[in-house]
C-alpha positions in Angstrom: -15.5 2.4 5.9 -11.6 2.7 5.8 -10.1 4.2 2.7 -8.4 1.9 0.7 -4.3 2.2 -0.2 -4.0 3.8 -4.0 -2.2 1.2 -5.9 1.2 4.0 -6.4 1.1 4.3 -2.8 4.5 3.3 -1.9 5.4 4.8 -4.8 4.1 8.5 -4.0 5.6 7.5 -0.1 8.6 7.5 -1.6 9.5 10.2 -3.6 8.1 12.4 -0.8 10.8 11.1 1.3 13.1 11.5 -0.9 12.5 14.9 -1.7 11.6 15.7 1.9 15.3 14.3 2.5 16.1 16.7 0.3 15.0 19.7 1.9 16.2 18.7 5.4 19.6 17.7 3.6 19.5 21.5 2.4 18.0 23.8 5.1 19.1 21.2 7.8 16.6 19.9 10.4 16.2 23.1 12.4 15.4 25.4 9.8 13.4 22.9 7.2 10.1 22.8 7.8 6.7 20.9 7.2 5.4 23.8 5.1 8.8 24.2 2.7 8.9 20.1 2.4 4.5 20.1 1.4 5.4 22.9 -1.1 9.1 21.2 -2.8 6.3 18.0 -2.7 3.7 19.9 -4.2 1.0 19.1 -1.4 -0.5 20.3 0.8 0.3 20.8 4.3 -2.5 19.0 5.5 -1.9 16.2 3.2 1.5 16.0 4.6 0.7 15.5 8.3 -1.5 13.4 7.3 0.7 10.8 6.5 3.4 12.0 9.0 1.6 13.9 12.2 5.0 15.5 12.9 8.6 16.1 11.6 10.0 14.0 13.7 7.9 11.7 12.3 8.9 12.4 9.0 12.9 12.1 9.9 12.3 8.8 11.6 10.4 7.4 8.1 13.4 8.4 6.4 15.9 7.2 7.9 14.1 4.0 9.2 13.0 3.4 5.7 16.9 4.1 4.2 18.2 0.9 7.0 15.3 -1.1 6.0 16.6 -1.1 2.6 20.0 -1.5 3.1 19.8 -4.0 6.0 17.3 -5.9 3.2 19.9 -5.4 0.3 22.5 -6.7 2.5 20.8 -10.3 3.9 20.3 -10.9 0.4 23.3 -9.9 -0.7 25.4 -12.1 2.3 26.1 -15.9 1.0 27.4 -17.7 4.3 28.9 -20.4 1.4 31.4 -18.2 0.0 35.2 -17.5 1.7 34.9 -14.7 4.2 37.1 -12.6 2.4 34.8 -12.9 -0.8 31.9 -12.4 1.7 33.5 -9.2 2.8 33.7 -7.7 -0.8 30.6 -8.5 -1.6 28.6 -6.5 1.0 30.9 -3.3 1.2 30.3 -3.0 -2.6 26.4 -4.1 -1.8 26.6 -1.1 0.7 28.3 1.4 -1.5 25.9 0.5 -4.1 22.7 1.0 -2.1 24.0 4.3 -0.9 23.8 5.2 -4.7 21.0 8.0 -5.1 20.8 8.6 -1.0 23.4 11.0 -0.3 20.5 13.2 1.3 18.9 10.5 3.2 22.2 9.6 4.6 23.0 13.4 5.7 19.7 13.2 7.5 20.6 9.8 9.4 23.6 10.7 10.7 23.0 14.5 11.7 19.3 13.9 12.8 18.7 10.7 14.2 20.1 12.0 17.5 17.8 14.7 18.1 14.9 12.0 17.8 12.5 10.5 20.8 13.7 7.7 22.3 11.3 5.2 21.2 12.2 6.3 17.4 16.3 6.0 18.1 16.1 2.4 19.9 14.4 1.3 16.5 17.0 3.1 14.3 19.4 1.7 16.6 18.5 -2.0 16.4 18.5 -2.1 12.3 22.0 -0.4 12.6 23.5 -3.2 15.0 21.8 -6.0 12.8 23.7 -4.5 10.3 27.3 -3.9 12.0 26.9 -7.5 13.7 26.8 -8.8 10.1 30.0 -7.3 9.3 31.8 -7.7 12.6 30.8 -11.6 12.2 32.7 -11.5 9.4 35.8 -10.3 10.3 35.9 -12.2 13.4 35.9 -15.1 11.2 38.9 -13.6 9.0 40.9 -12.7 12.3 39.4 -14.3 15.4 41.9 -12.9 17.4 40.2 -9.5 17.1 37.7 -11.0 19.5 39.9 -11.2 22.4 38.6 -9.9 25.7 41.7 -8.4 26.9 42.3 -6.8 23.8 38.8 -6.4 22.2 39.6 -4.8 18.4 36.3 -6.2 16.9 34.4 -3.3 17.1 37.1 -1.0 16.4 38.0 -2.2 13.4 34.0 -2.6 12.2 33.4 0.3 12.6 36.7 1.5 11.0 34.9 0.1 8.2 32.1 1.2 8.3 33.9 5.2 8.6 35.2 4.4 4.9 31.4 3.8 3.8 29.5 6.2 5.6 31.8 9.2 4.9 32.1 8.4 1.0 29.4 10.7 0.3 31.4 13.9 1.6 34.3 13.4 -1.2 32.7 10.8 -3.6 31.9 12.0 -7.4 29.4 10.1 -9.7 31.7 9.6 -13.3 35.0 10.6 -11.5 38.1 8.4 -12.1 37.0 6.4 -9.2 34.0 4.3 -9.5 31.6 2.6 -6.8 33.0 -0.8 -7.3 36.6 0.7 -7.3 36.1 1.7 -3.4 34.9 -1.1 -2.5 37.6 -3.2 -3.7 39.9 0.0 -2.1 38.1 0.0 1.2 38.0 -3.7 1.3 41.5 -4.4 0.6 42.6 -1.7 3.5 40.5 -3.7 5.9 41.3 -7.4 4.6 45.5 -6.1 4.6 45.1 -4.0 7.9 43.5 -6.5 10.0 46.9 -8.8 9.3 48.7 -6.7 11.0 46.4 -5.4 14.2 47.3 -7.6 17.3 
């Protein structure tokens, strides 16, 4: 008879990868390992590869789980009704807010996602795209001109975007002068004034 799911489940599934993001954010991905992220859990090893057979595994959970999230935030977030300027604002700050907390999990997406298999990057790769389509929709509609075949700046300038929100984390202080919400209107002004000007 199959074991039944404990009610906390997701719960417990989260906060070990949180704090397995943690140790991998710390040691790095070469030098954490399965035994040092059981013990900062306080499980045991067996435990651990019982949910996750391998760390590879365990990265991919992480930082498949973080884009769920965000690419979930973000759809519910986006109102097609509203100007695309306001549209804009709305999911950088929705972005910059759900990176709130996931510093670590972000550290491990971008330095460890390309060491994974394959199989486990093409699905970390198609809930990134959803994402960046999302945006670069956006700005197409702002300046359809970016779209131009023999000058194609749409992606540039997405992902010049998306540089300003994936980096904040290196420089970016909880309770400094600069708030969350005060980026976002920053990063989204530099991107709503620059695009004026690209041809």
């Amino acid at each position: 008879m199959a074991r039944t799911r404990a009610a906390d489940f997701e719960e417990k599934q989260r906060d070990l990868l949180n704090k397995a993001a943690a140790v991998f954010a710390e040691l790095g991905m070469e030098k954490a390992s399965m035994a040092q992220i059981a013990a900062h859990s306080q499980m045991s090893k067996a435990l651990l590869y019982h949910y996750y057979p391998s760390k590879d595994a365990l990265i991919f959970a992480i930082v498949f789980t973080h884009l769920e999230e965000l690419d979930a935030a973000i759809e519910e977030a986006d109102d097609p009704r509203l100007p695309p300027q306001q549209r804009l604002r709305r999911l950088v700050g929705t972005v910059l807010d759900r990176y709130r907390g996931a510093d670590n999990h972000h550290k491990v997406q971008l330095s460890a996602t390309p060491a994974l298999p394959e199989d486990m990057r093409a699905k970390i790769l198609a809930v990134e795209r959803r994402i960046v389509r999302r945006f670069a929709a956006i700005l197409r509609e702002i300046n359809p001109g970016l779209d131009n075949p023999q000058r194609p700046l749409l992606t540039p300038v997405t992902m010049s975007l998306f540089g300003m929100m994936n980096w904040v984390y290196m420089w970016f202080r909880e309770g400094g002068p600069i708030t969350r919400e005060d980026y976002a209107e920053i990063a989204t002004t530099l991107i709503l004034e620059g695009i004026k000007a690209v041809r």
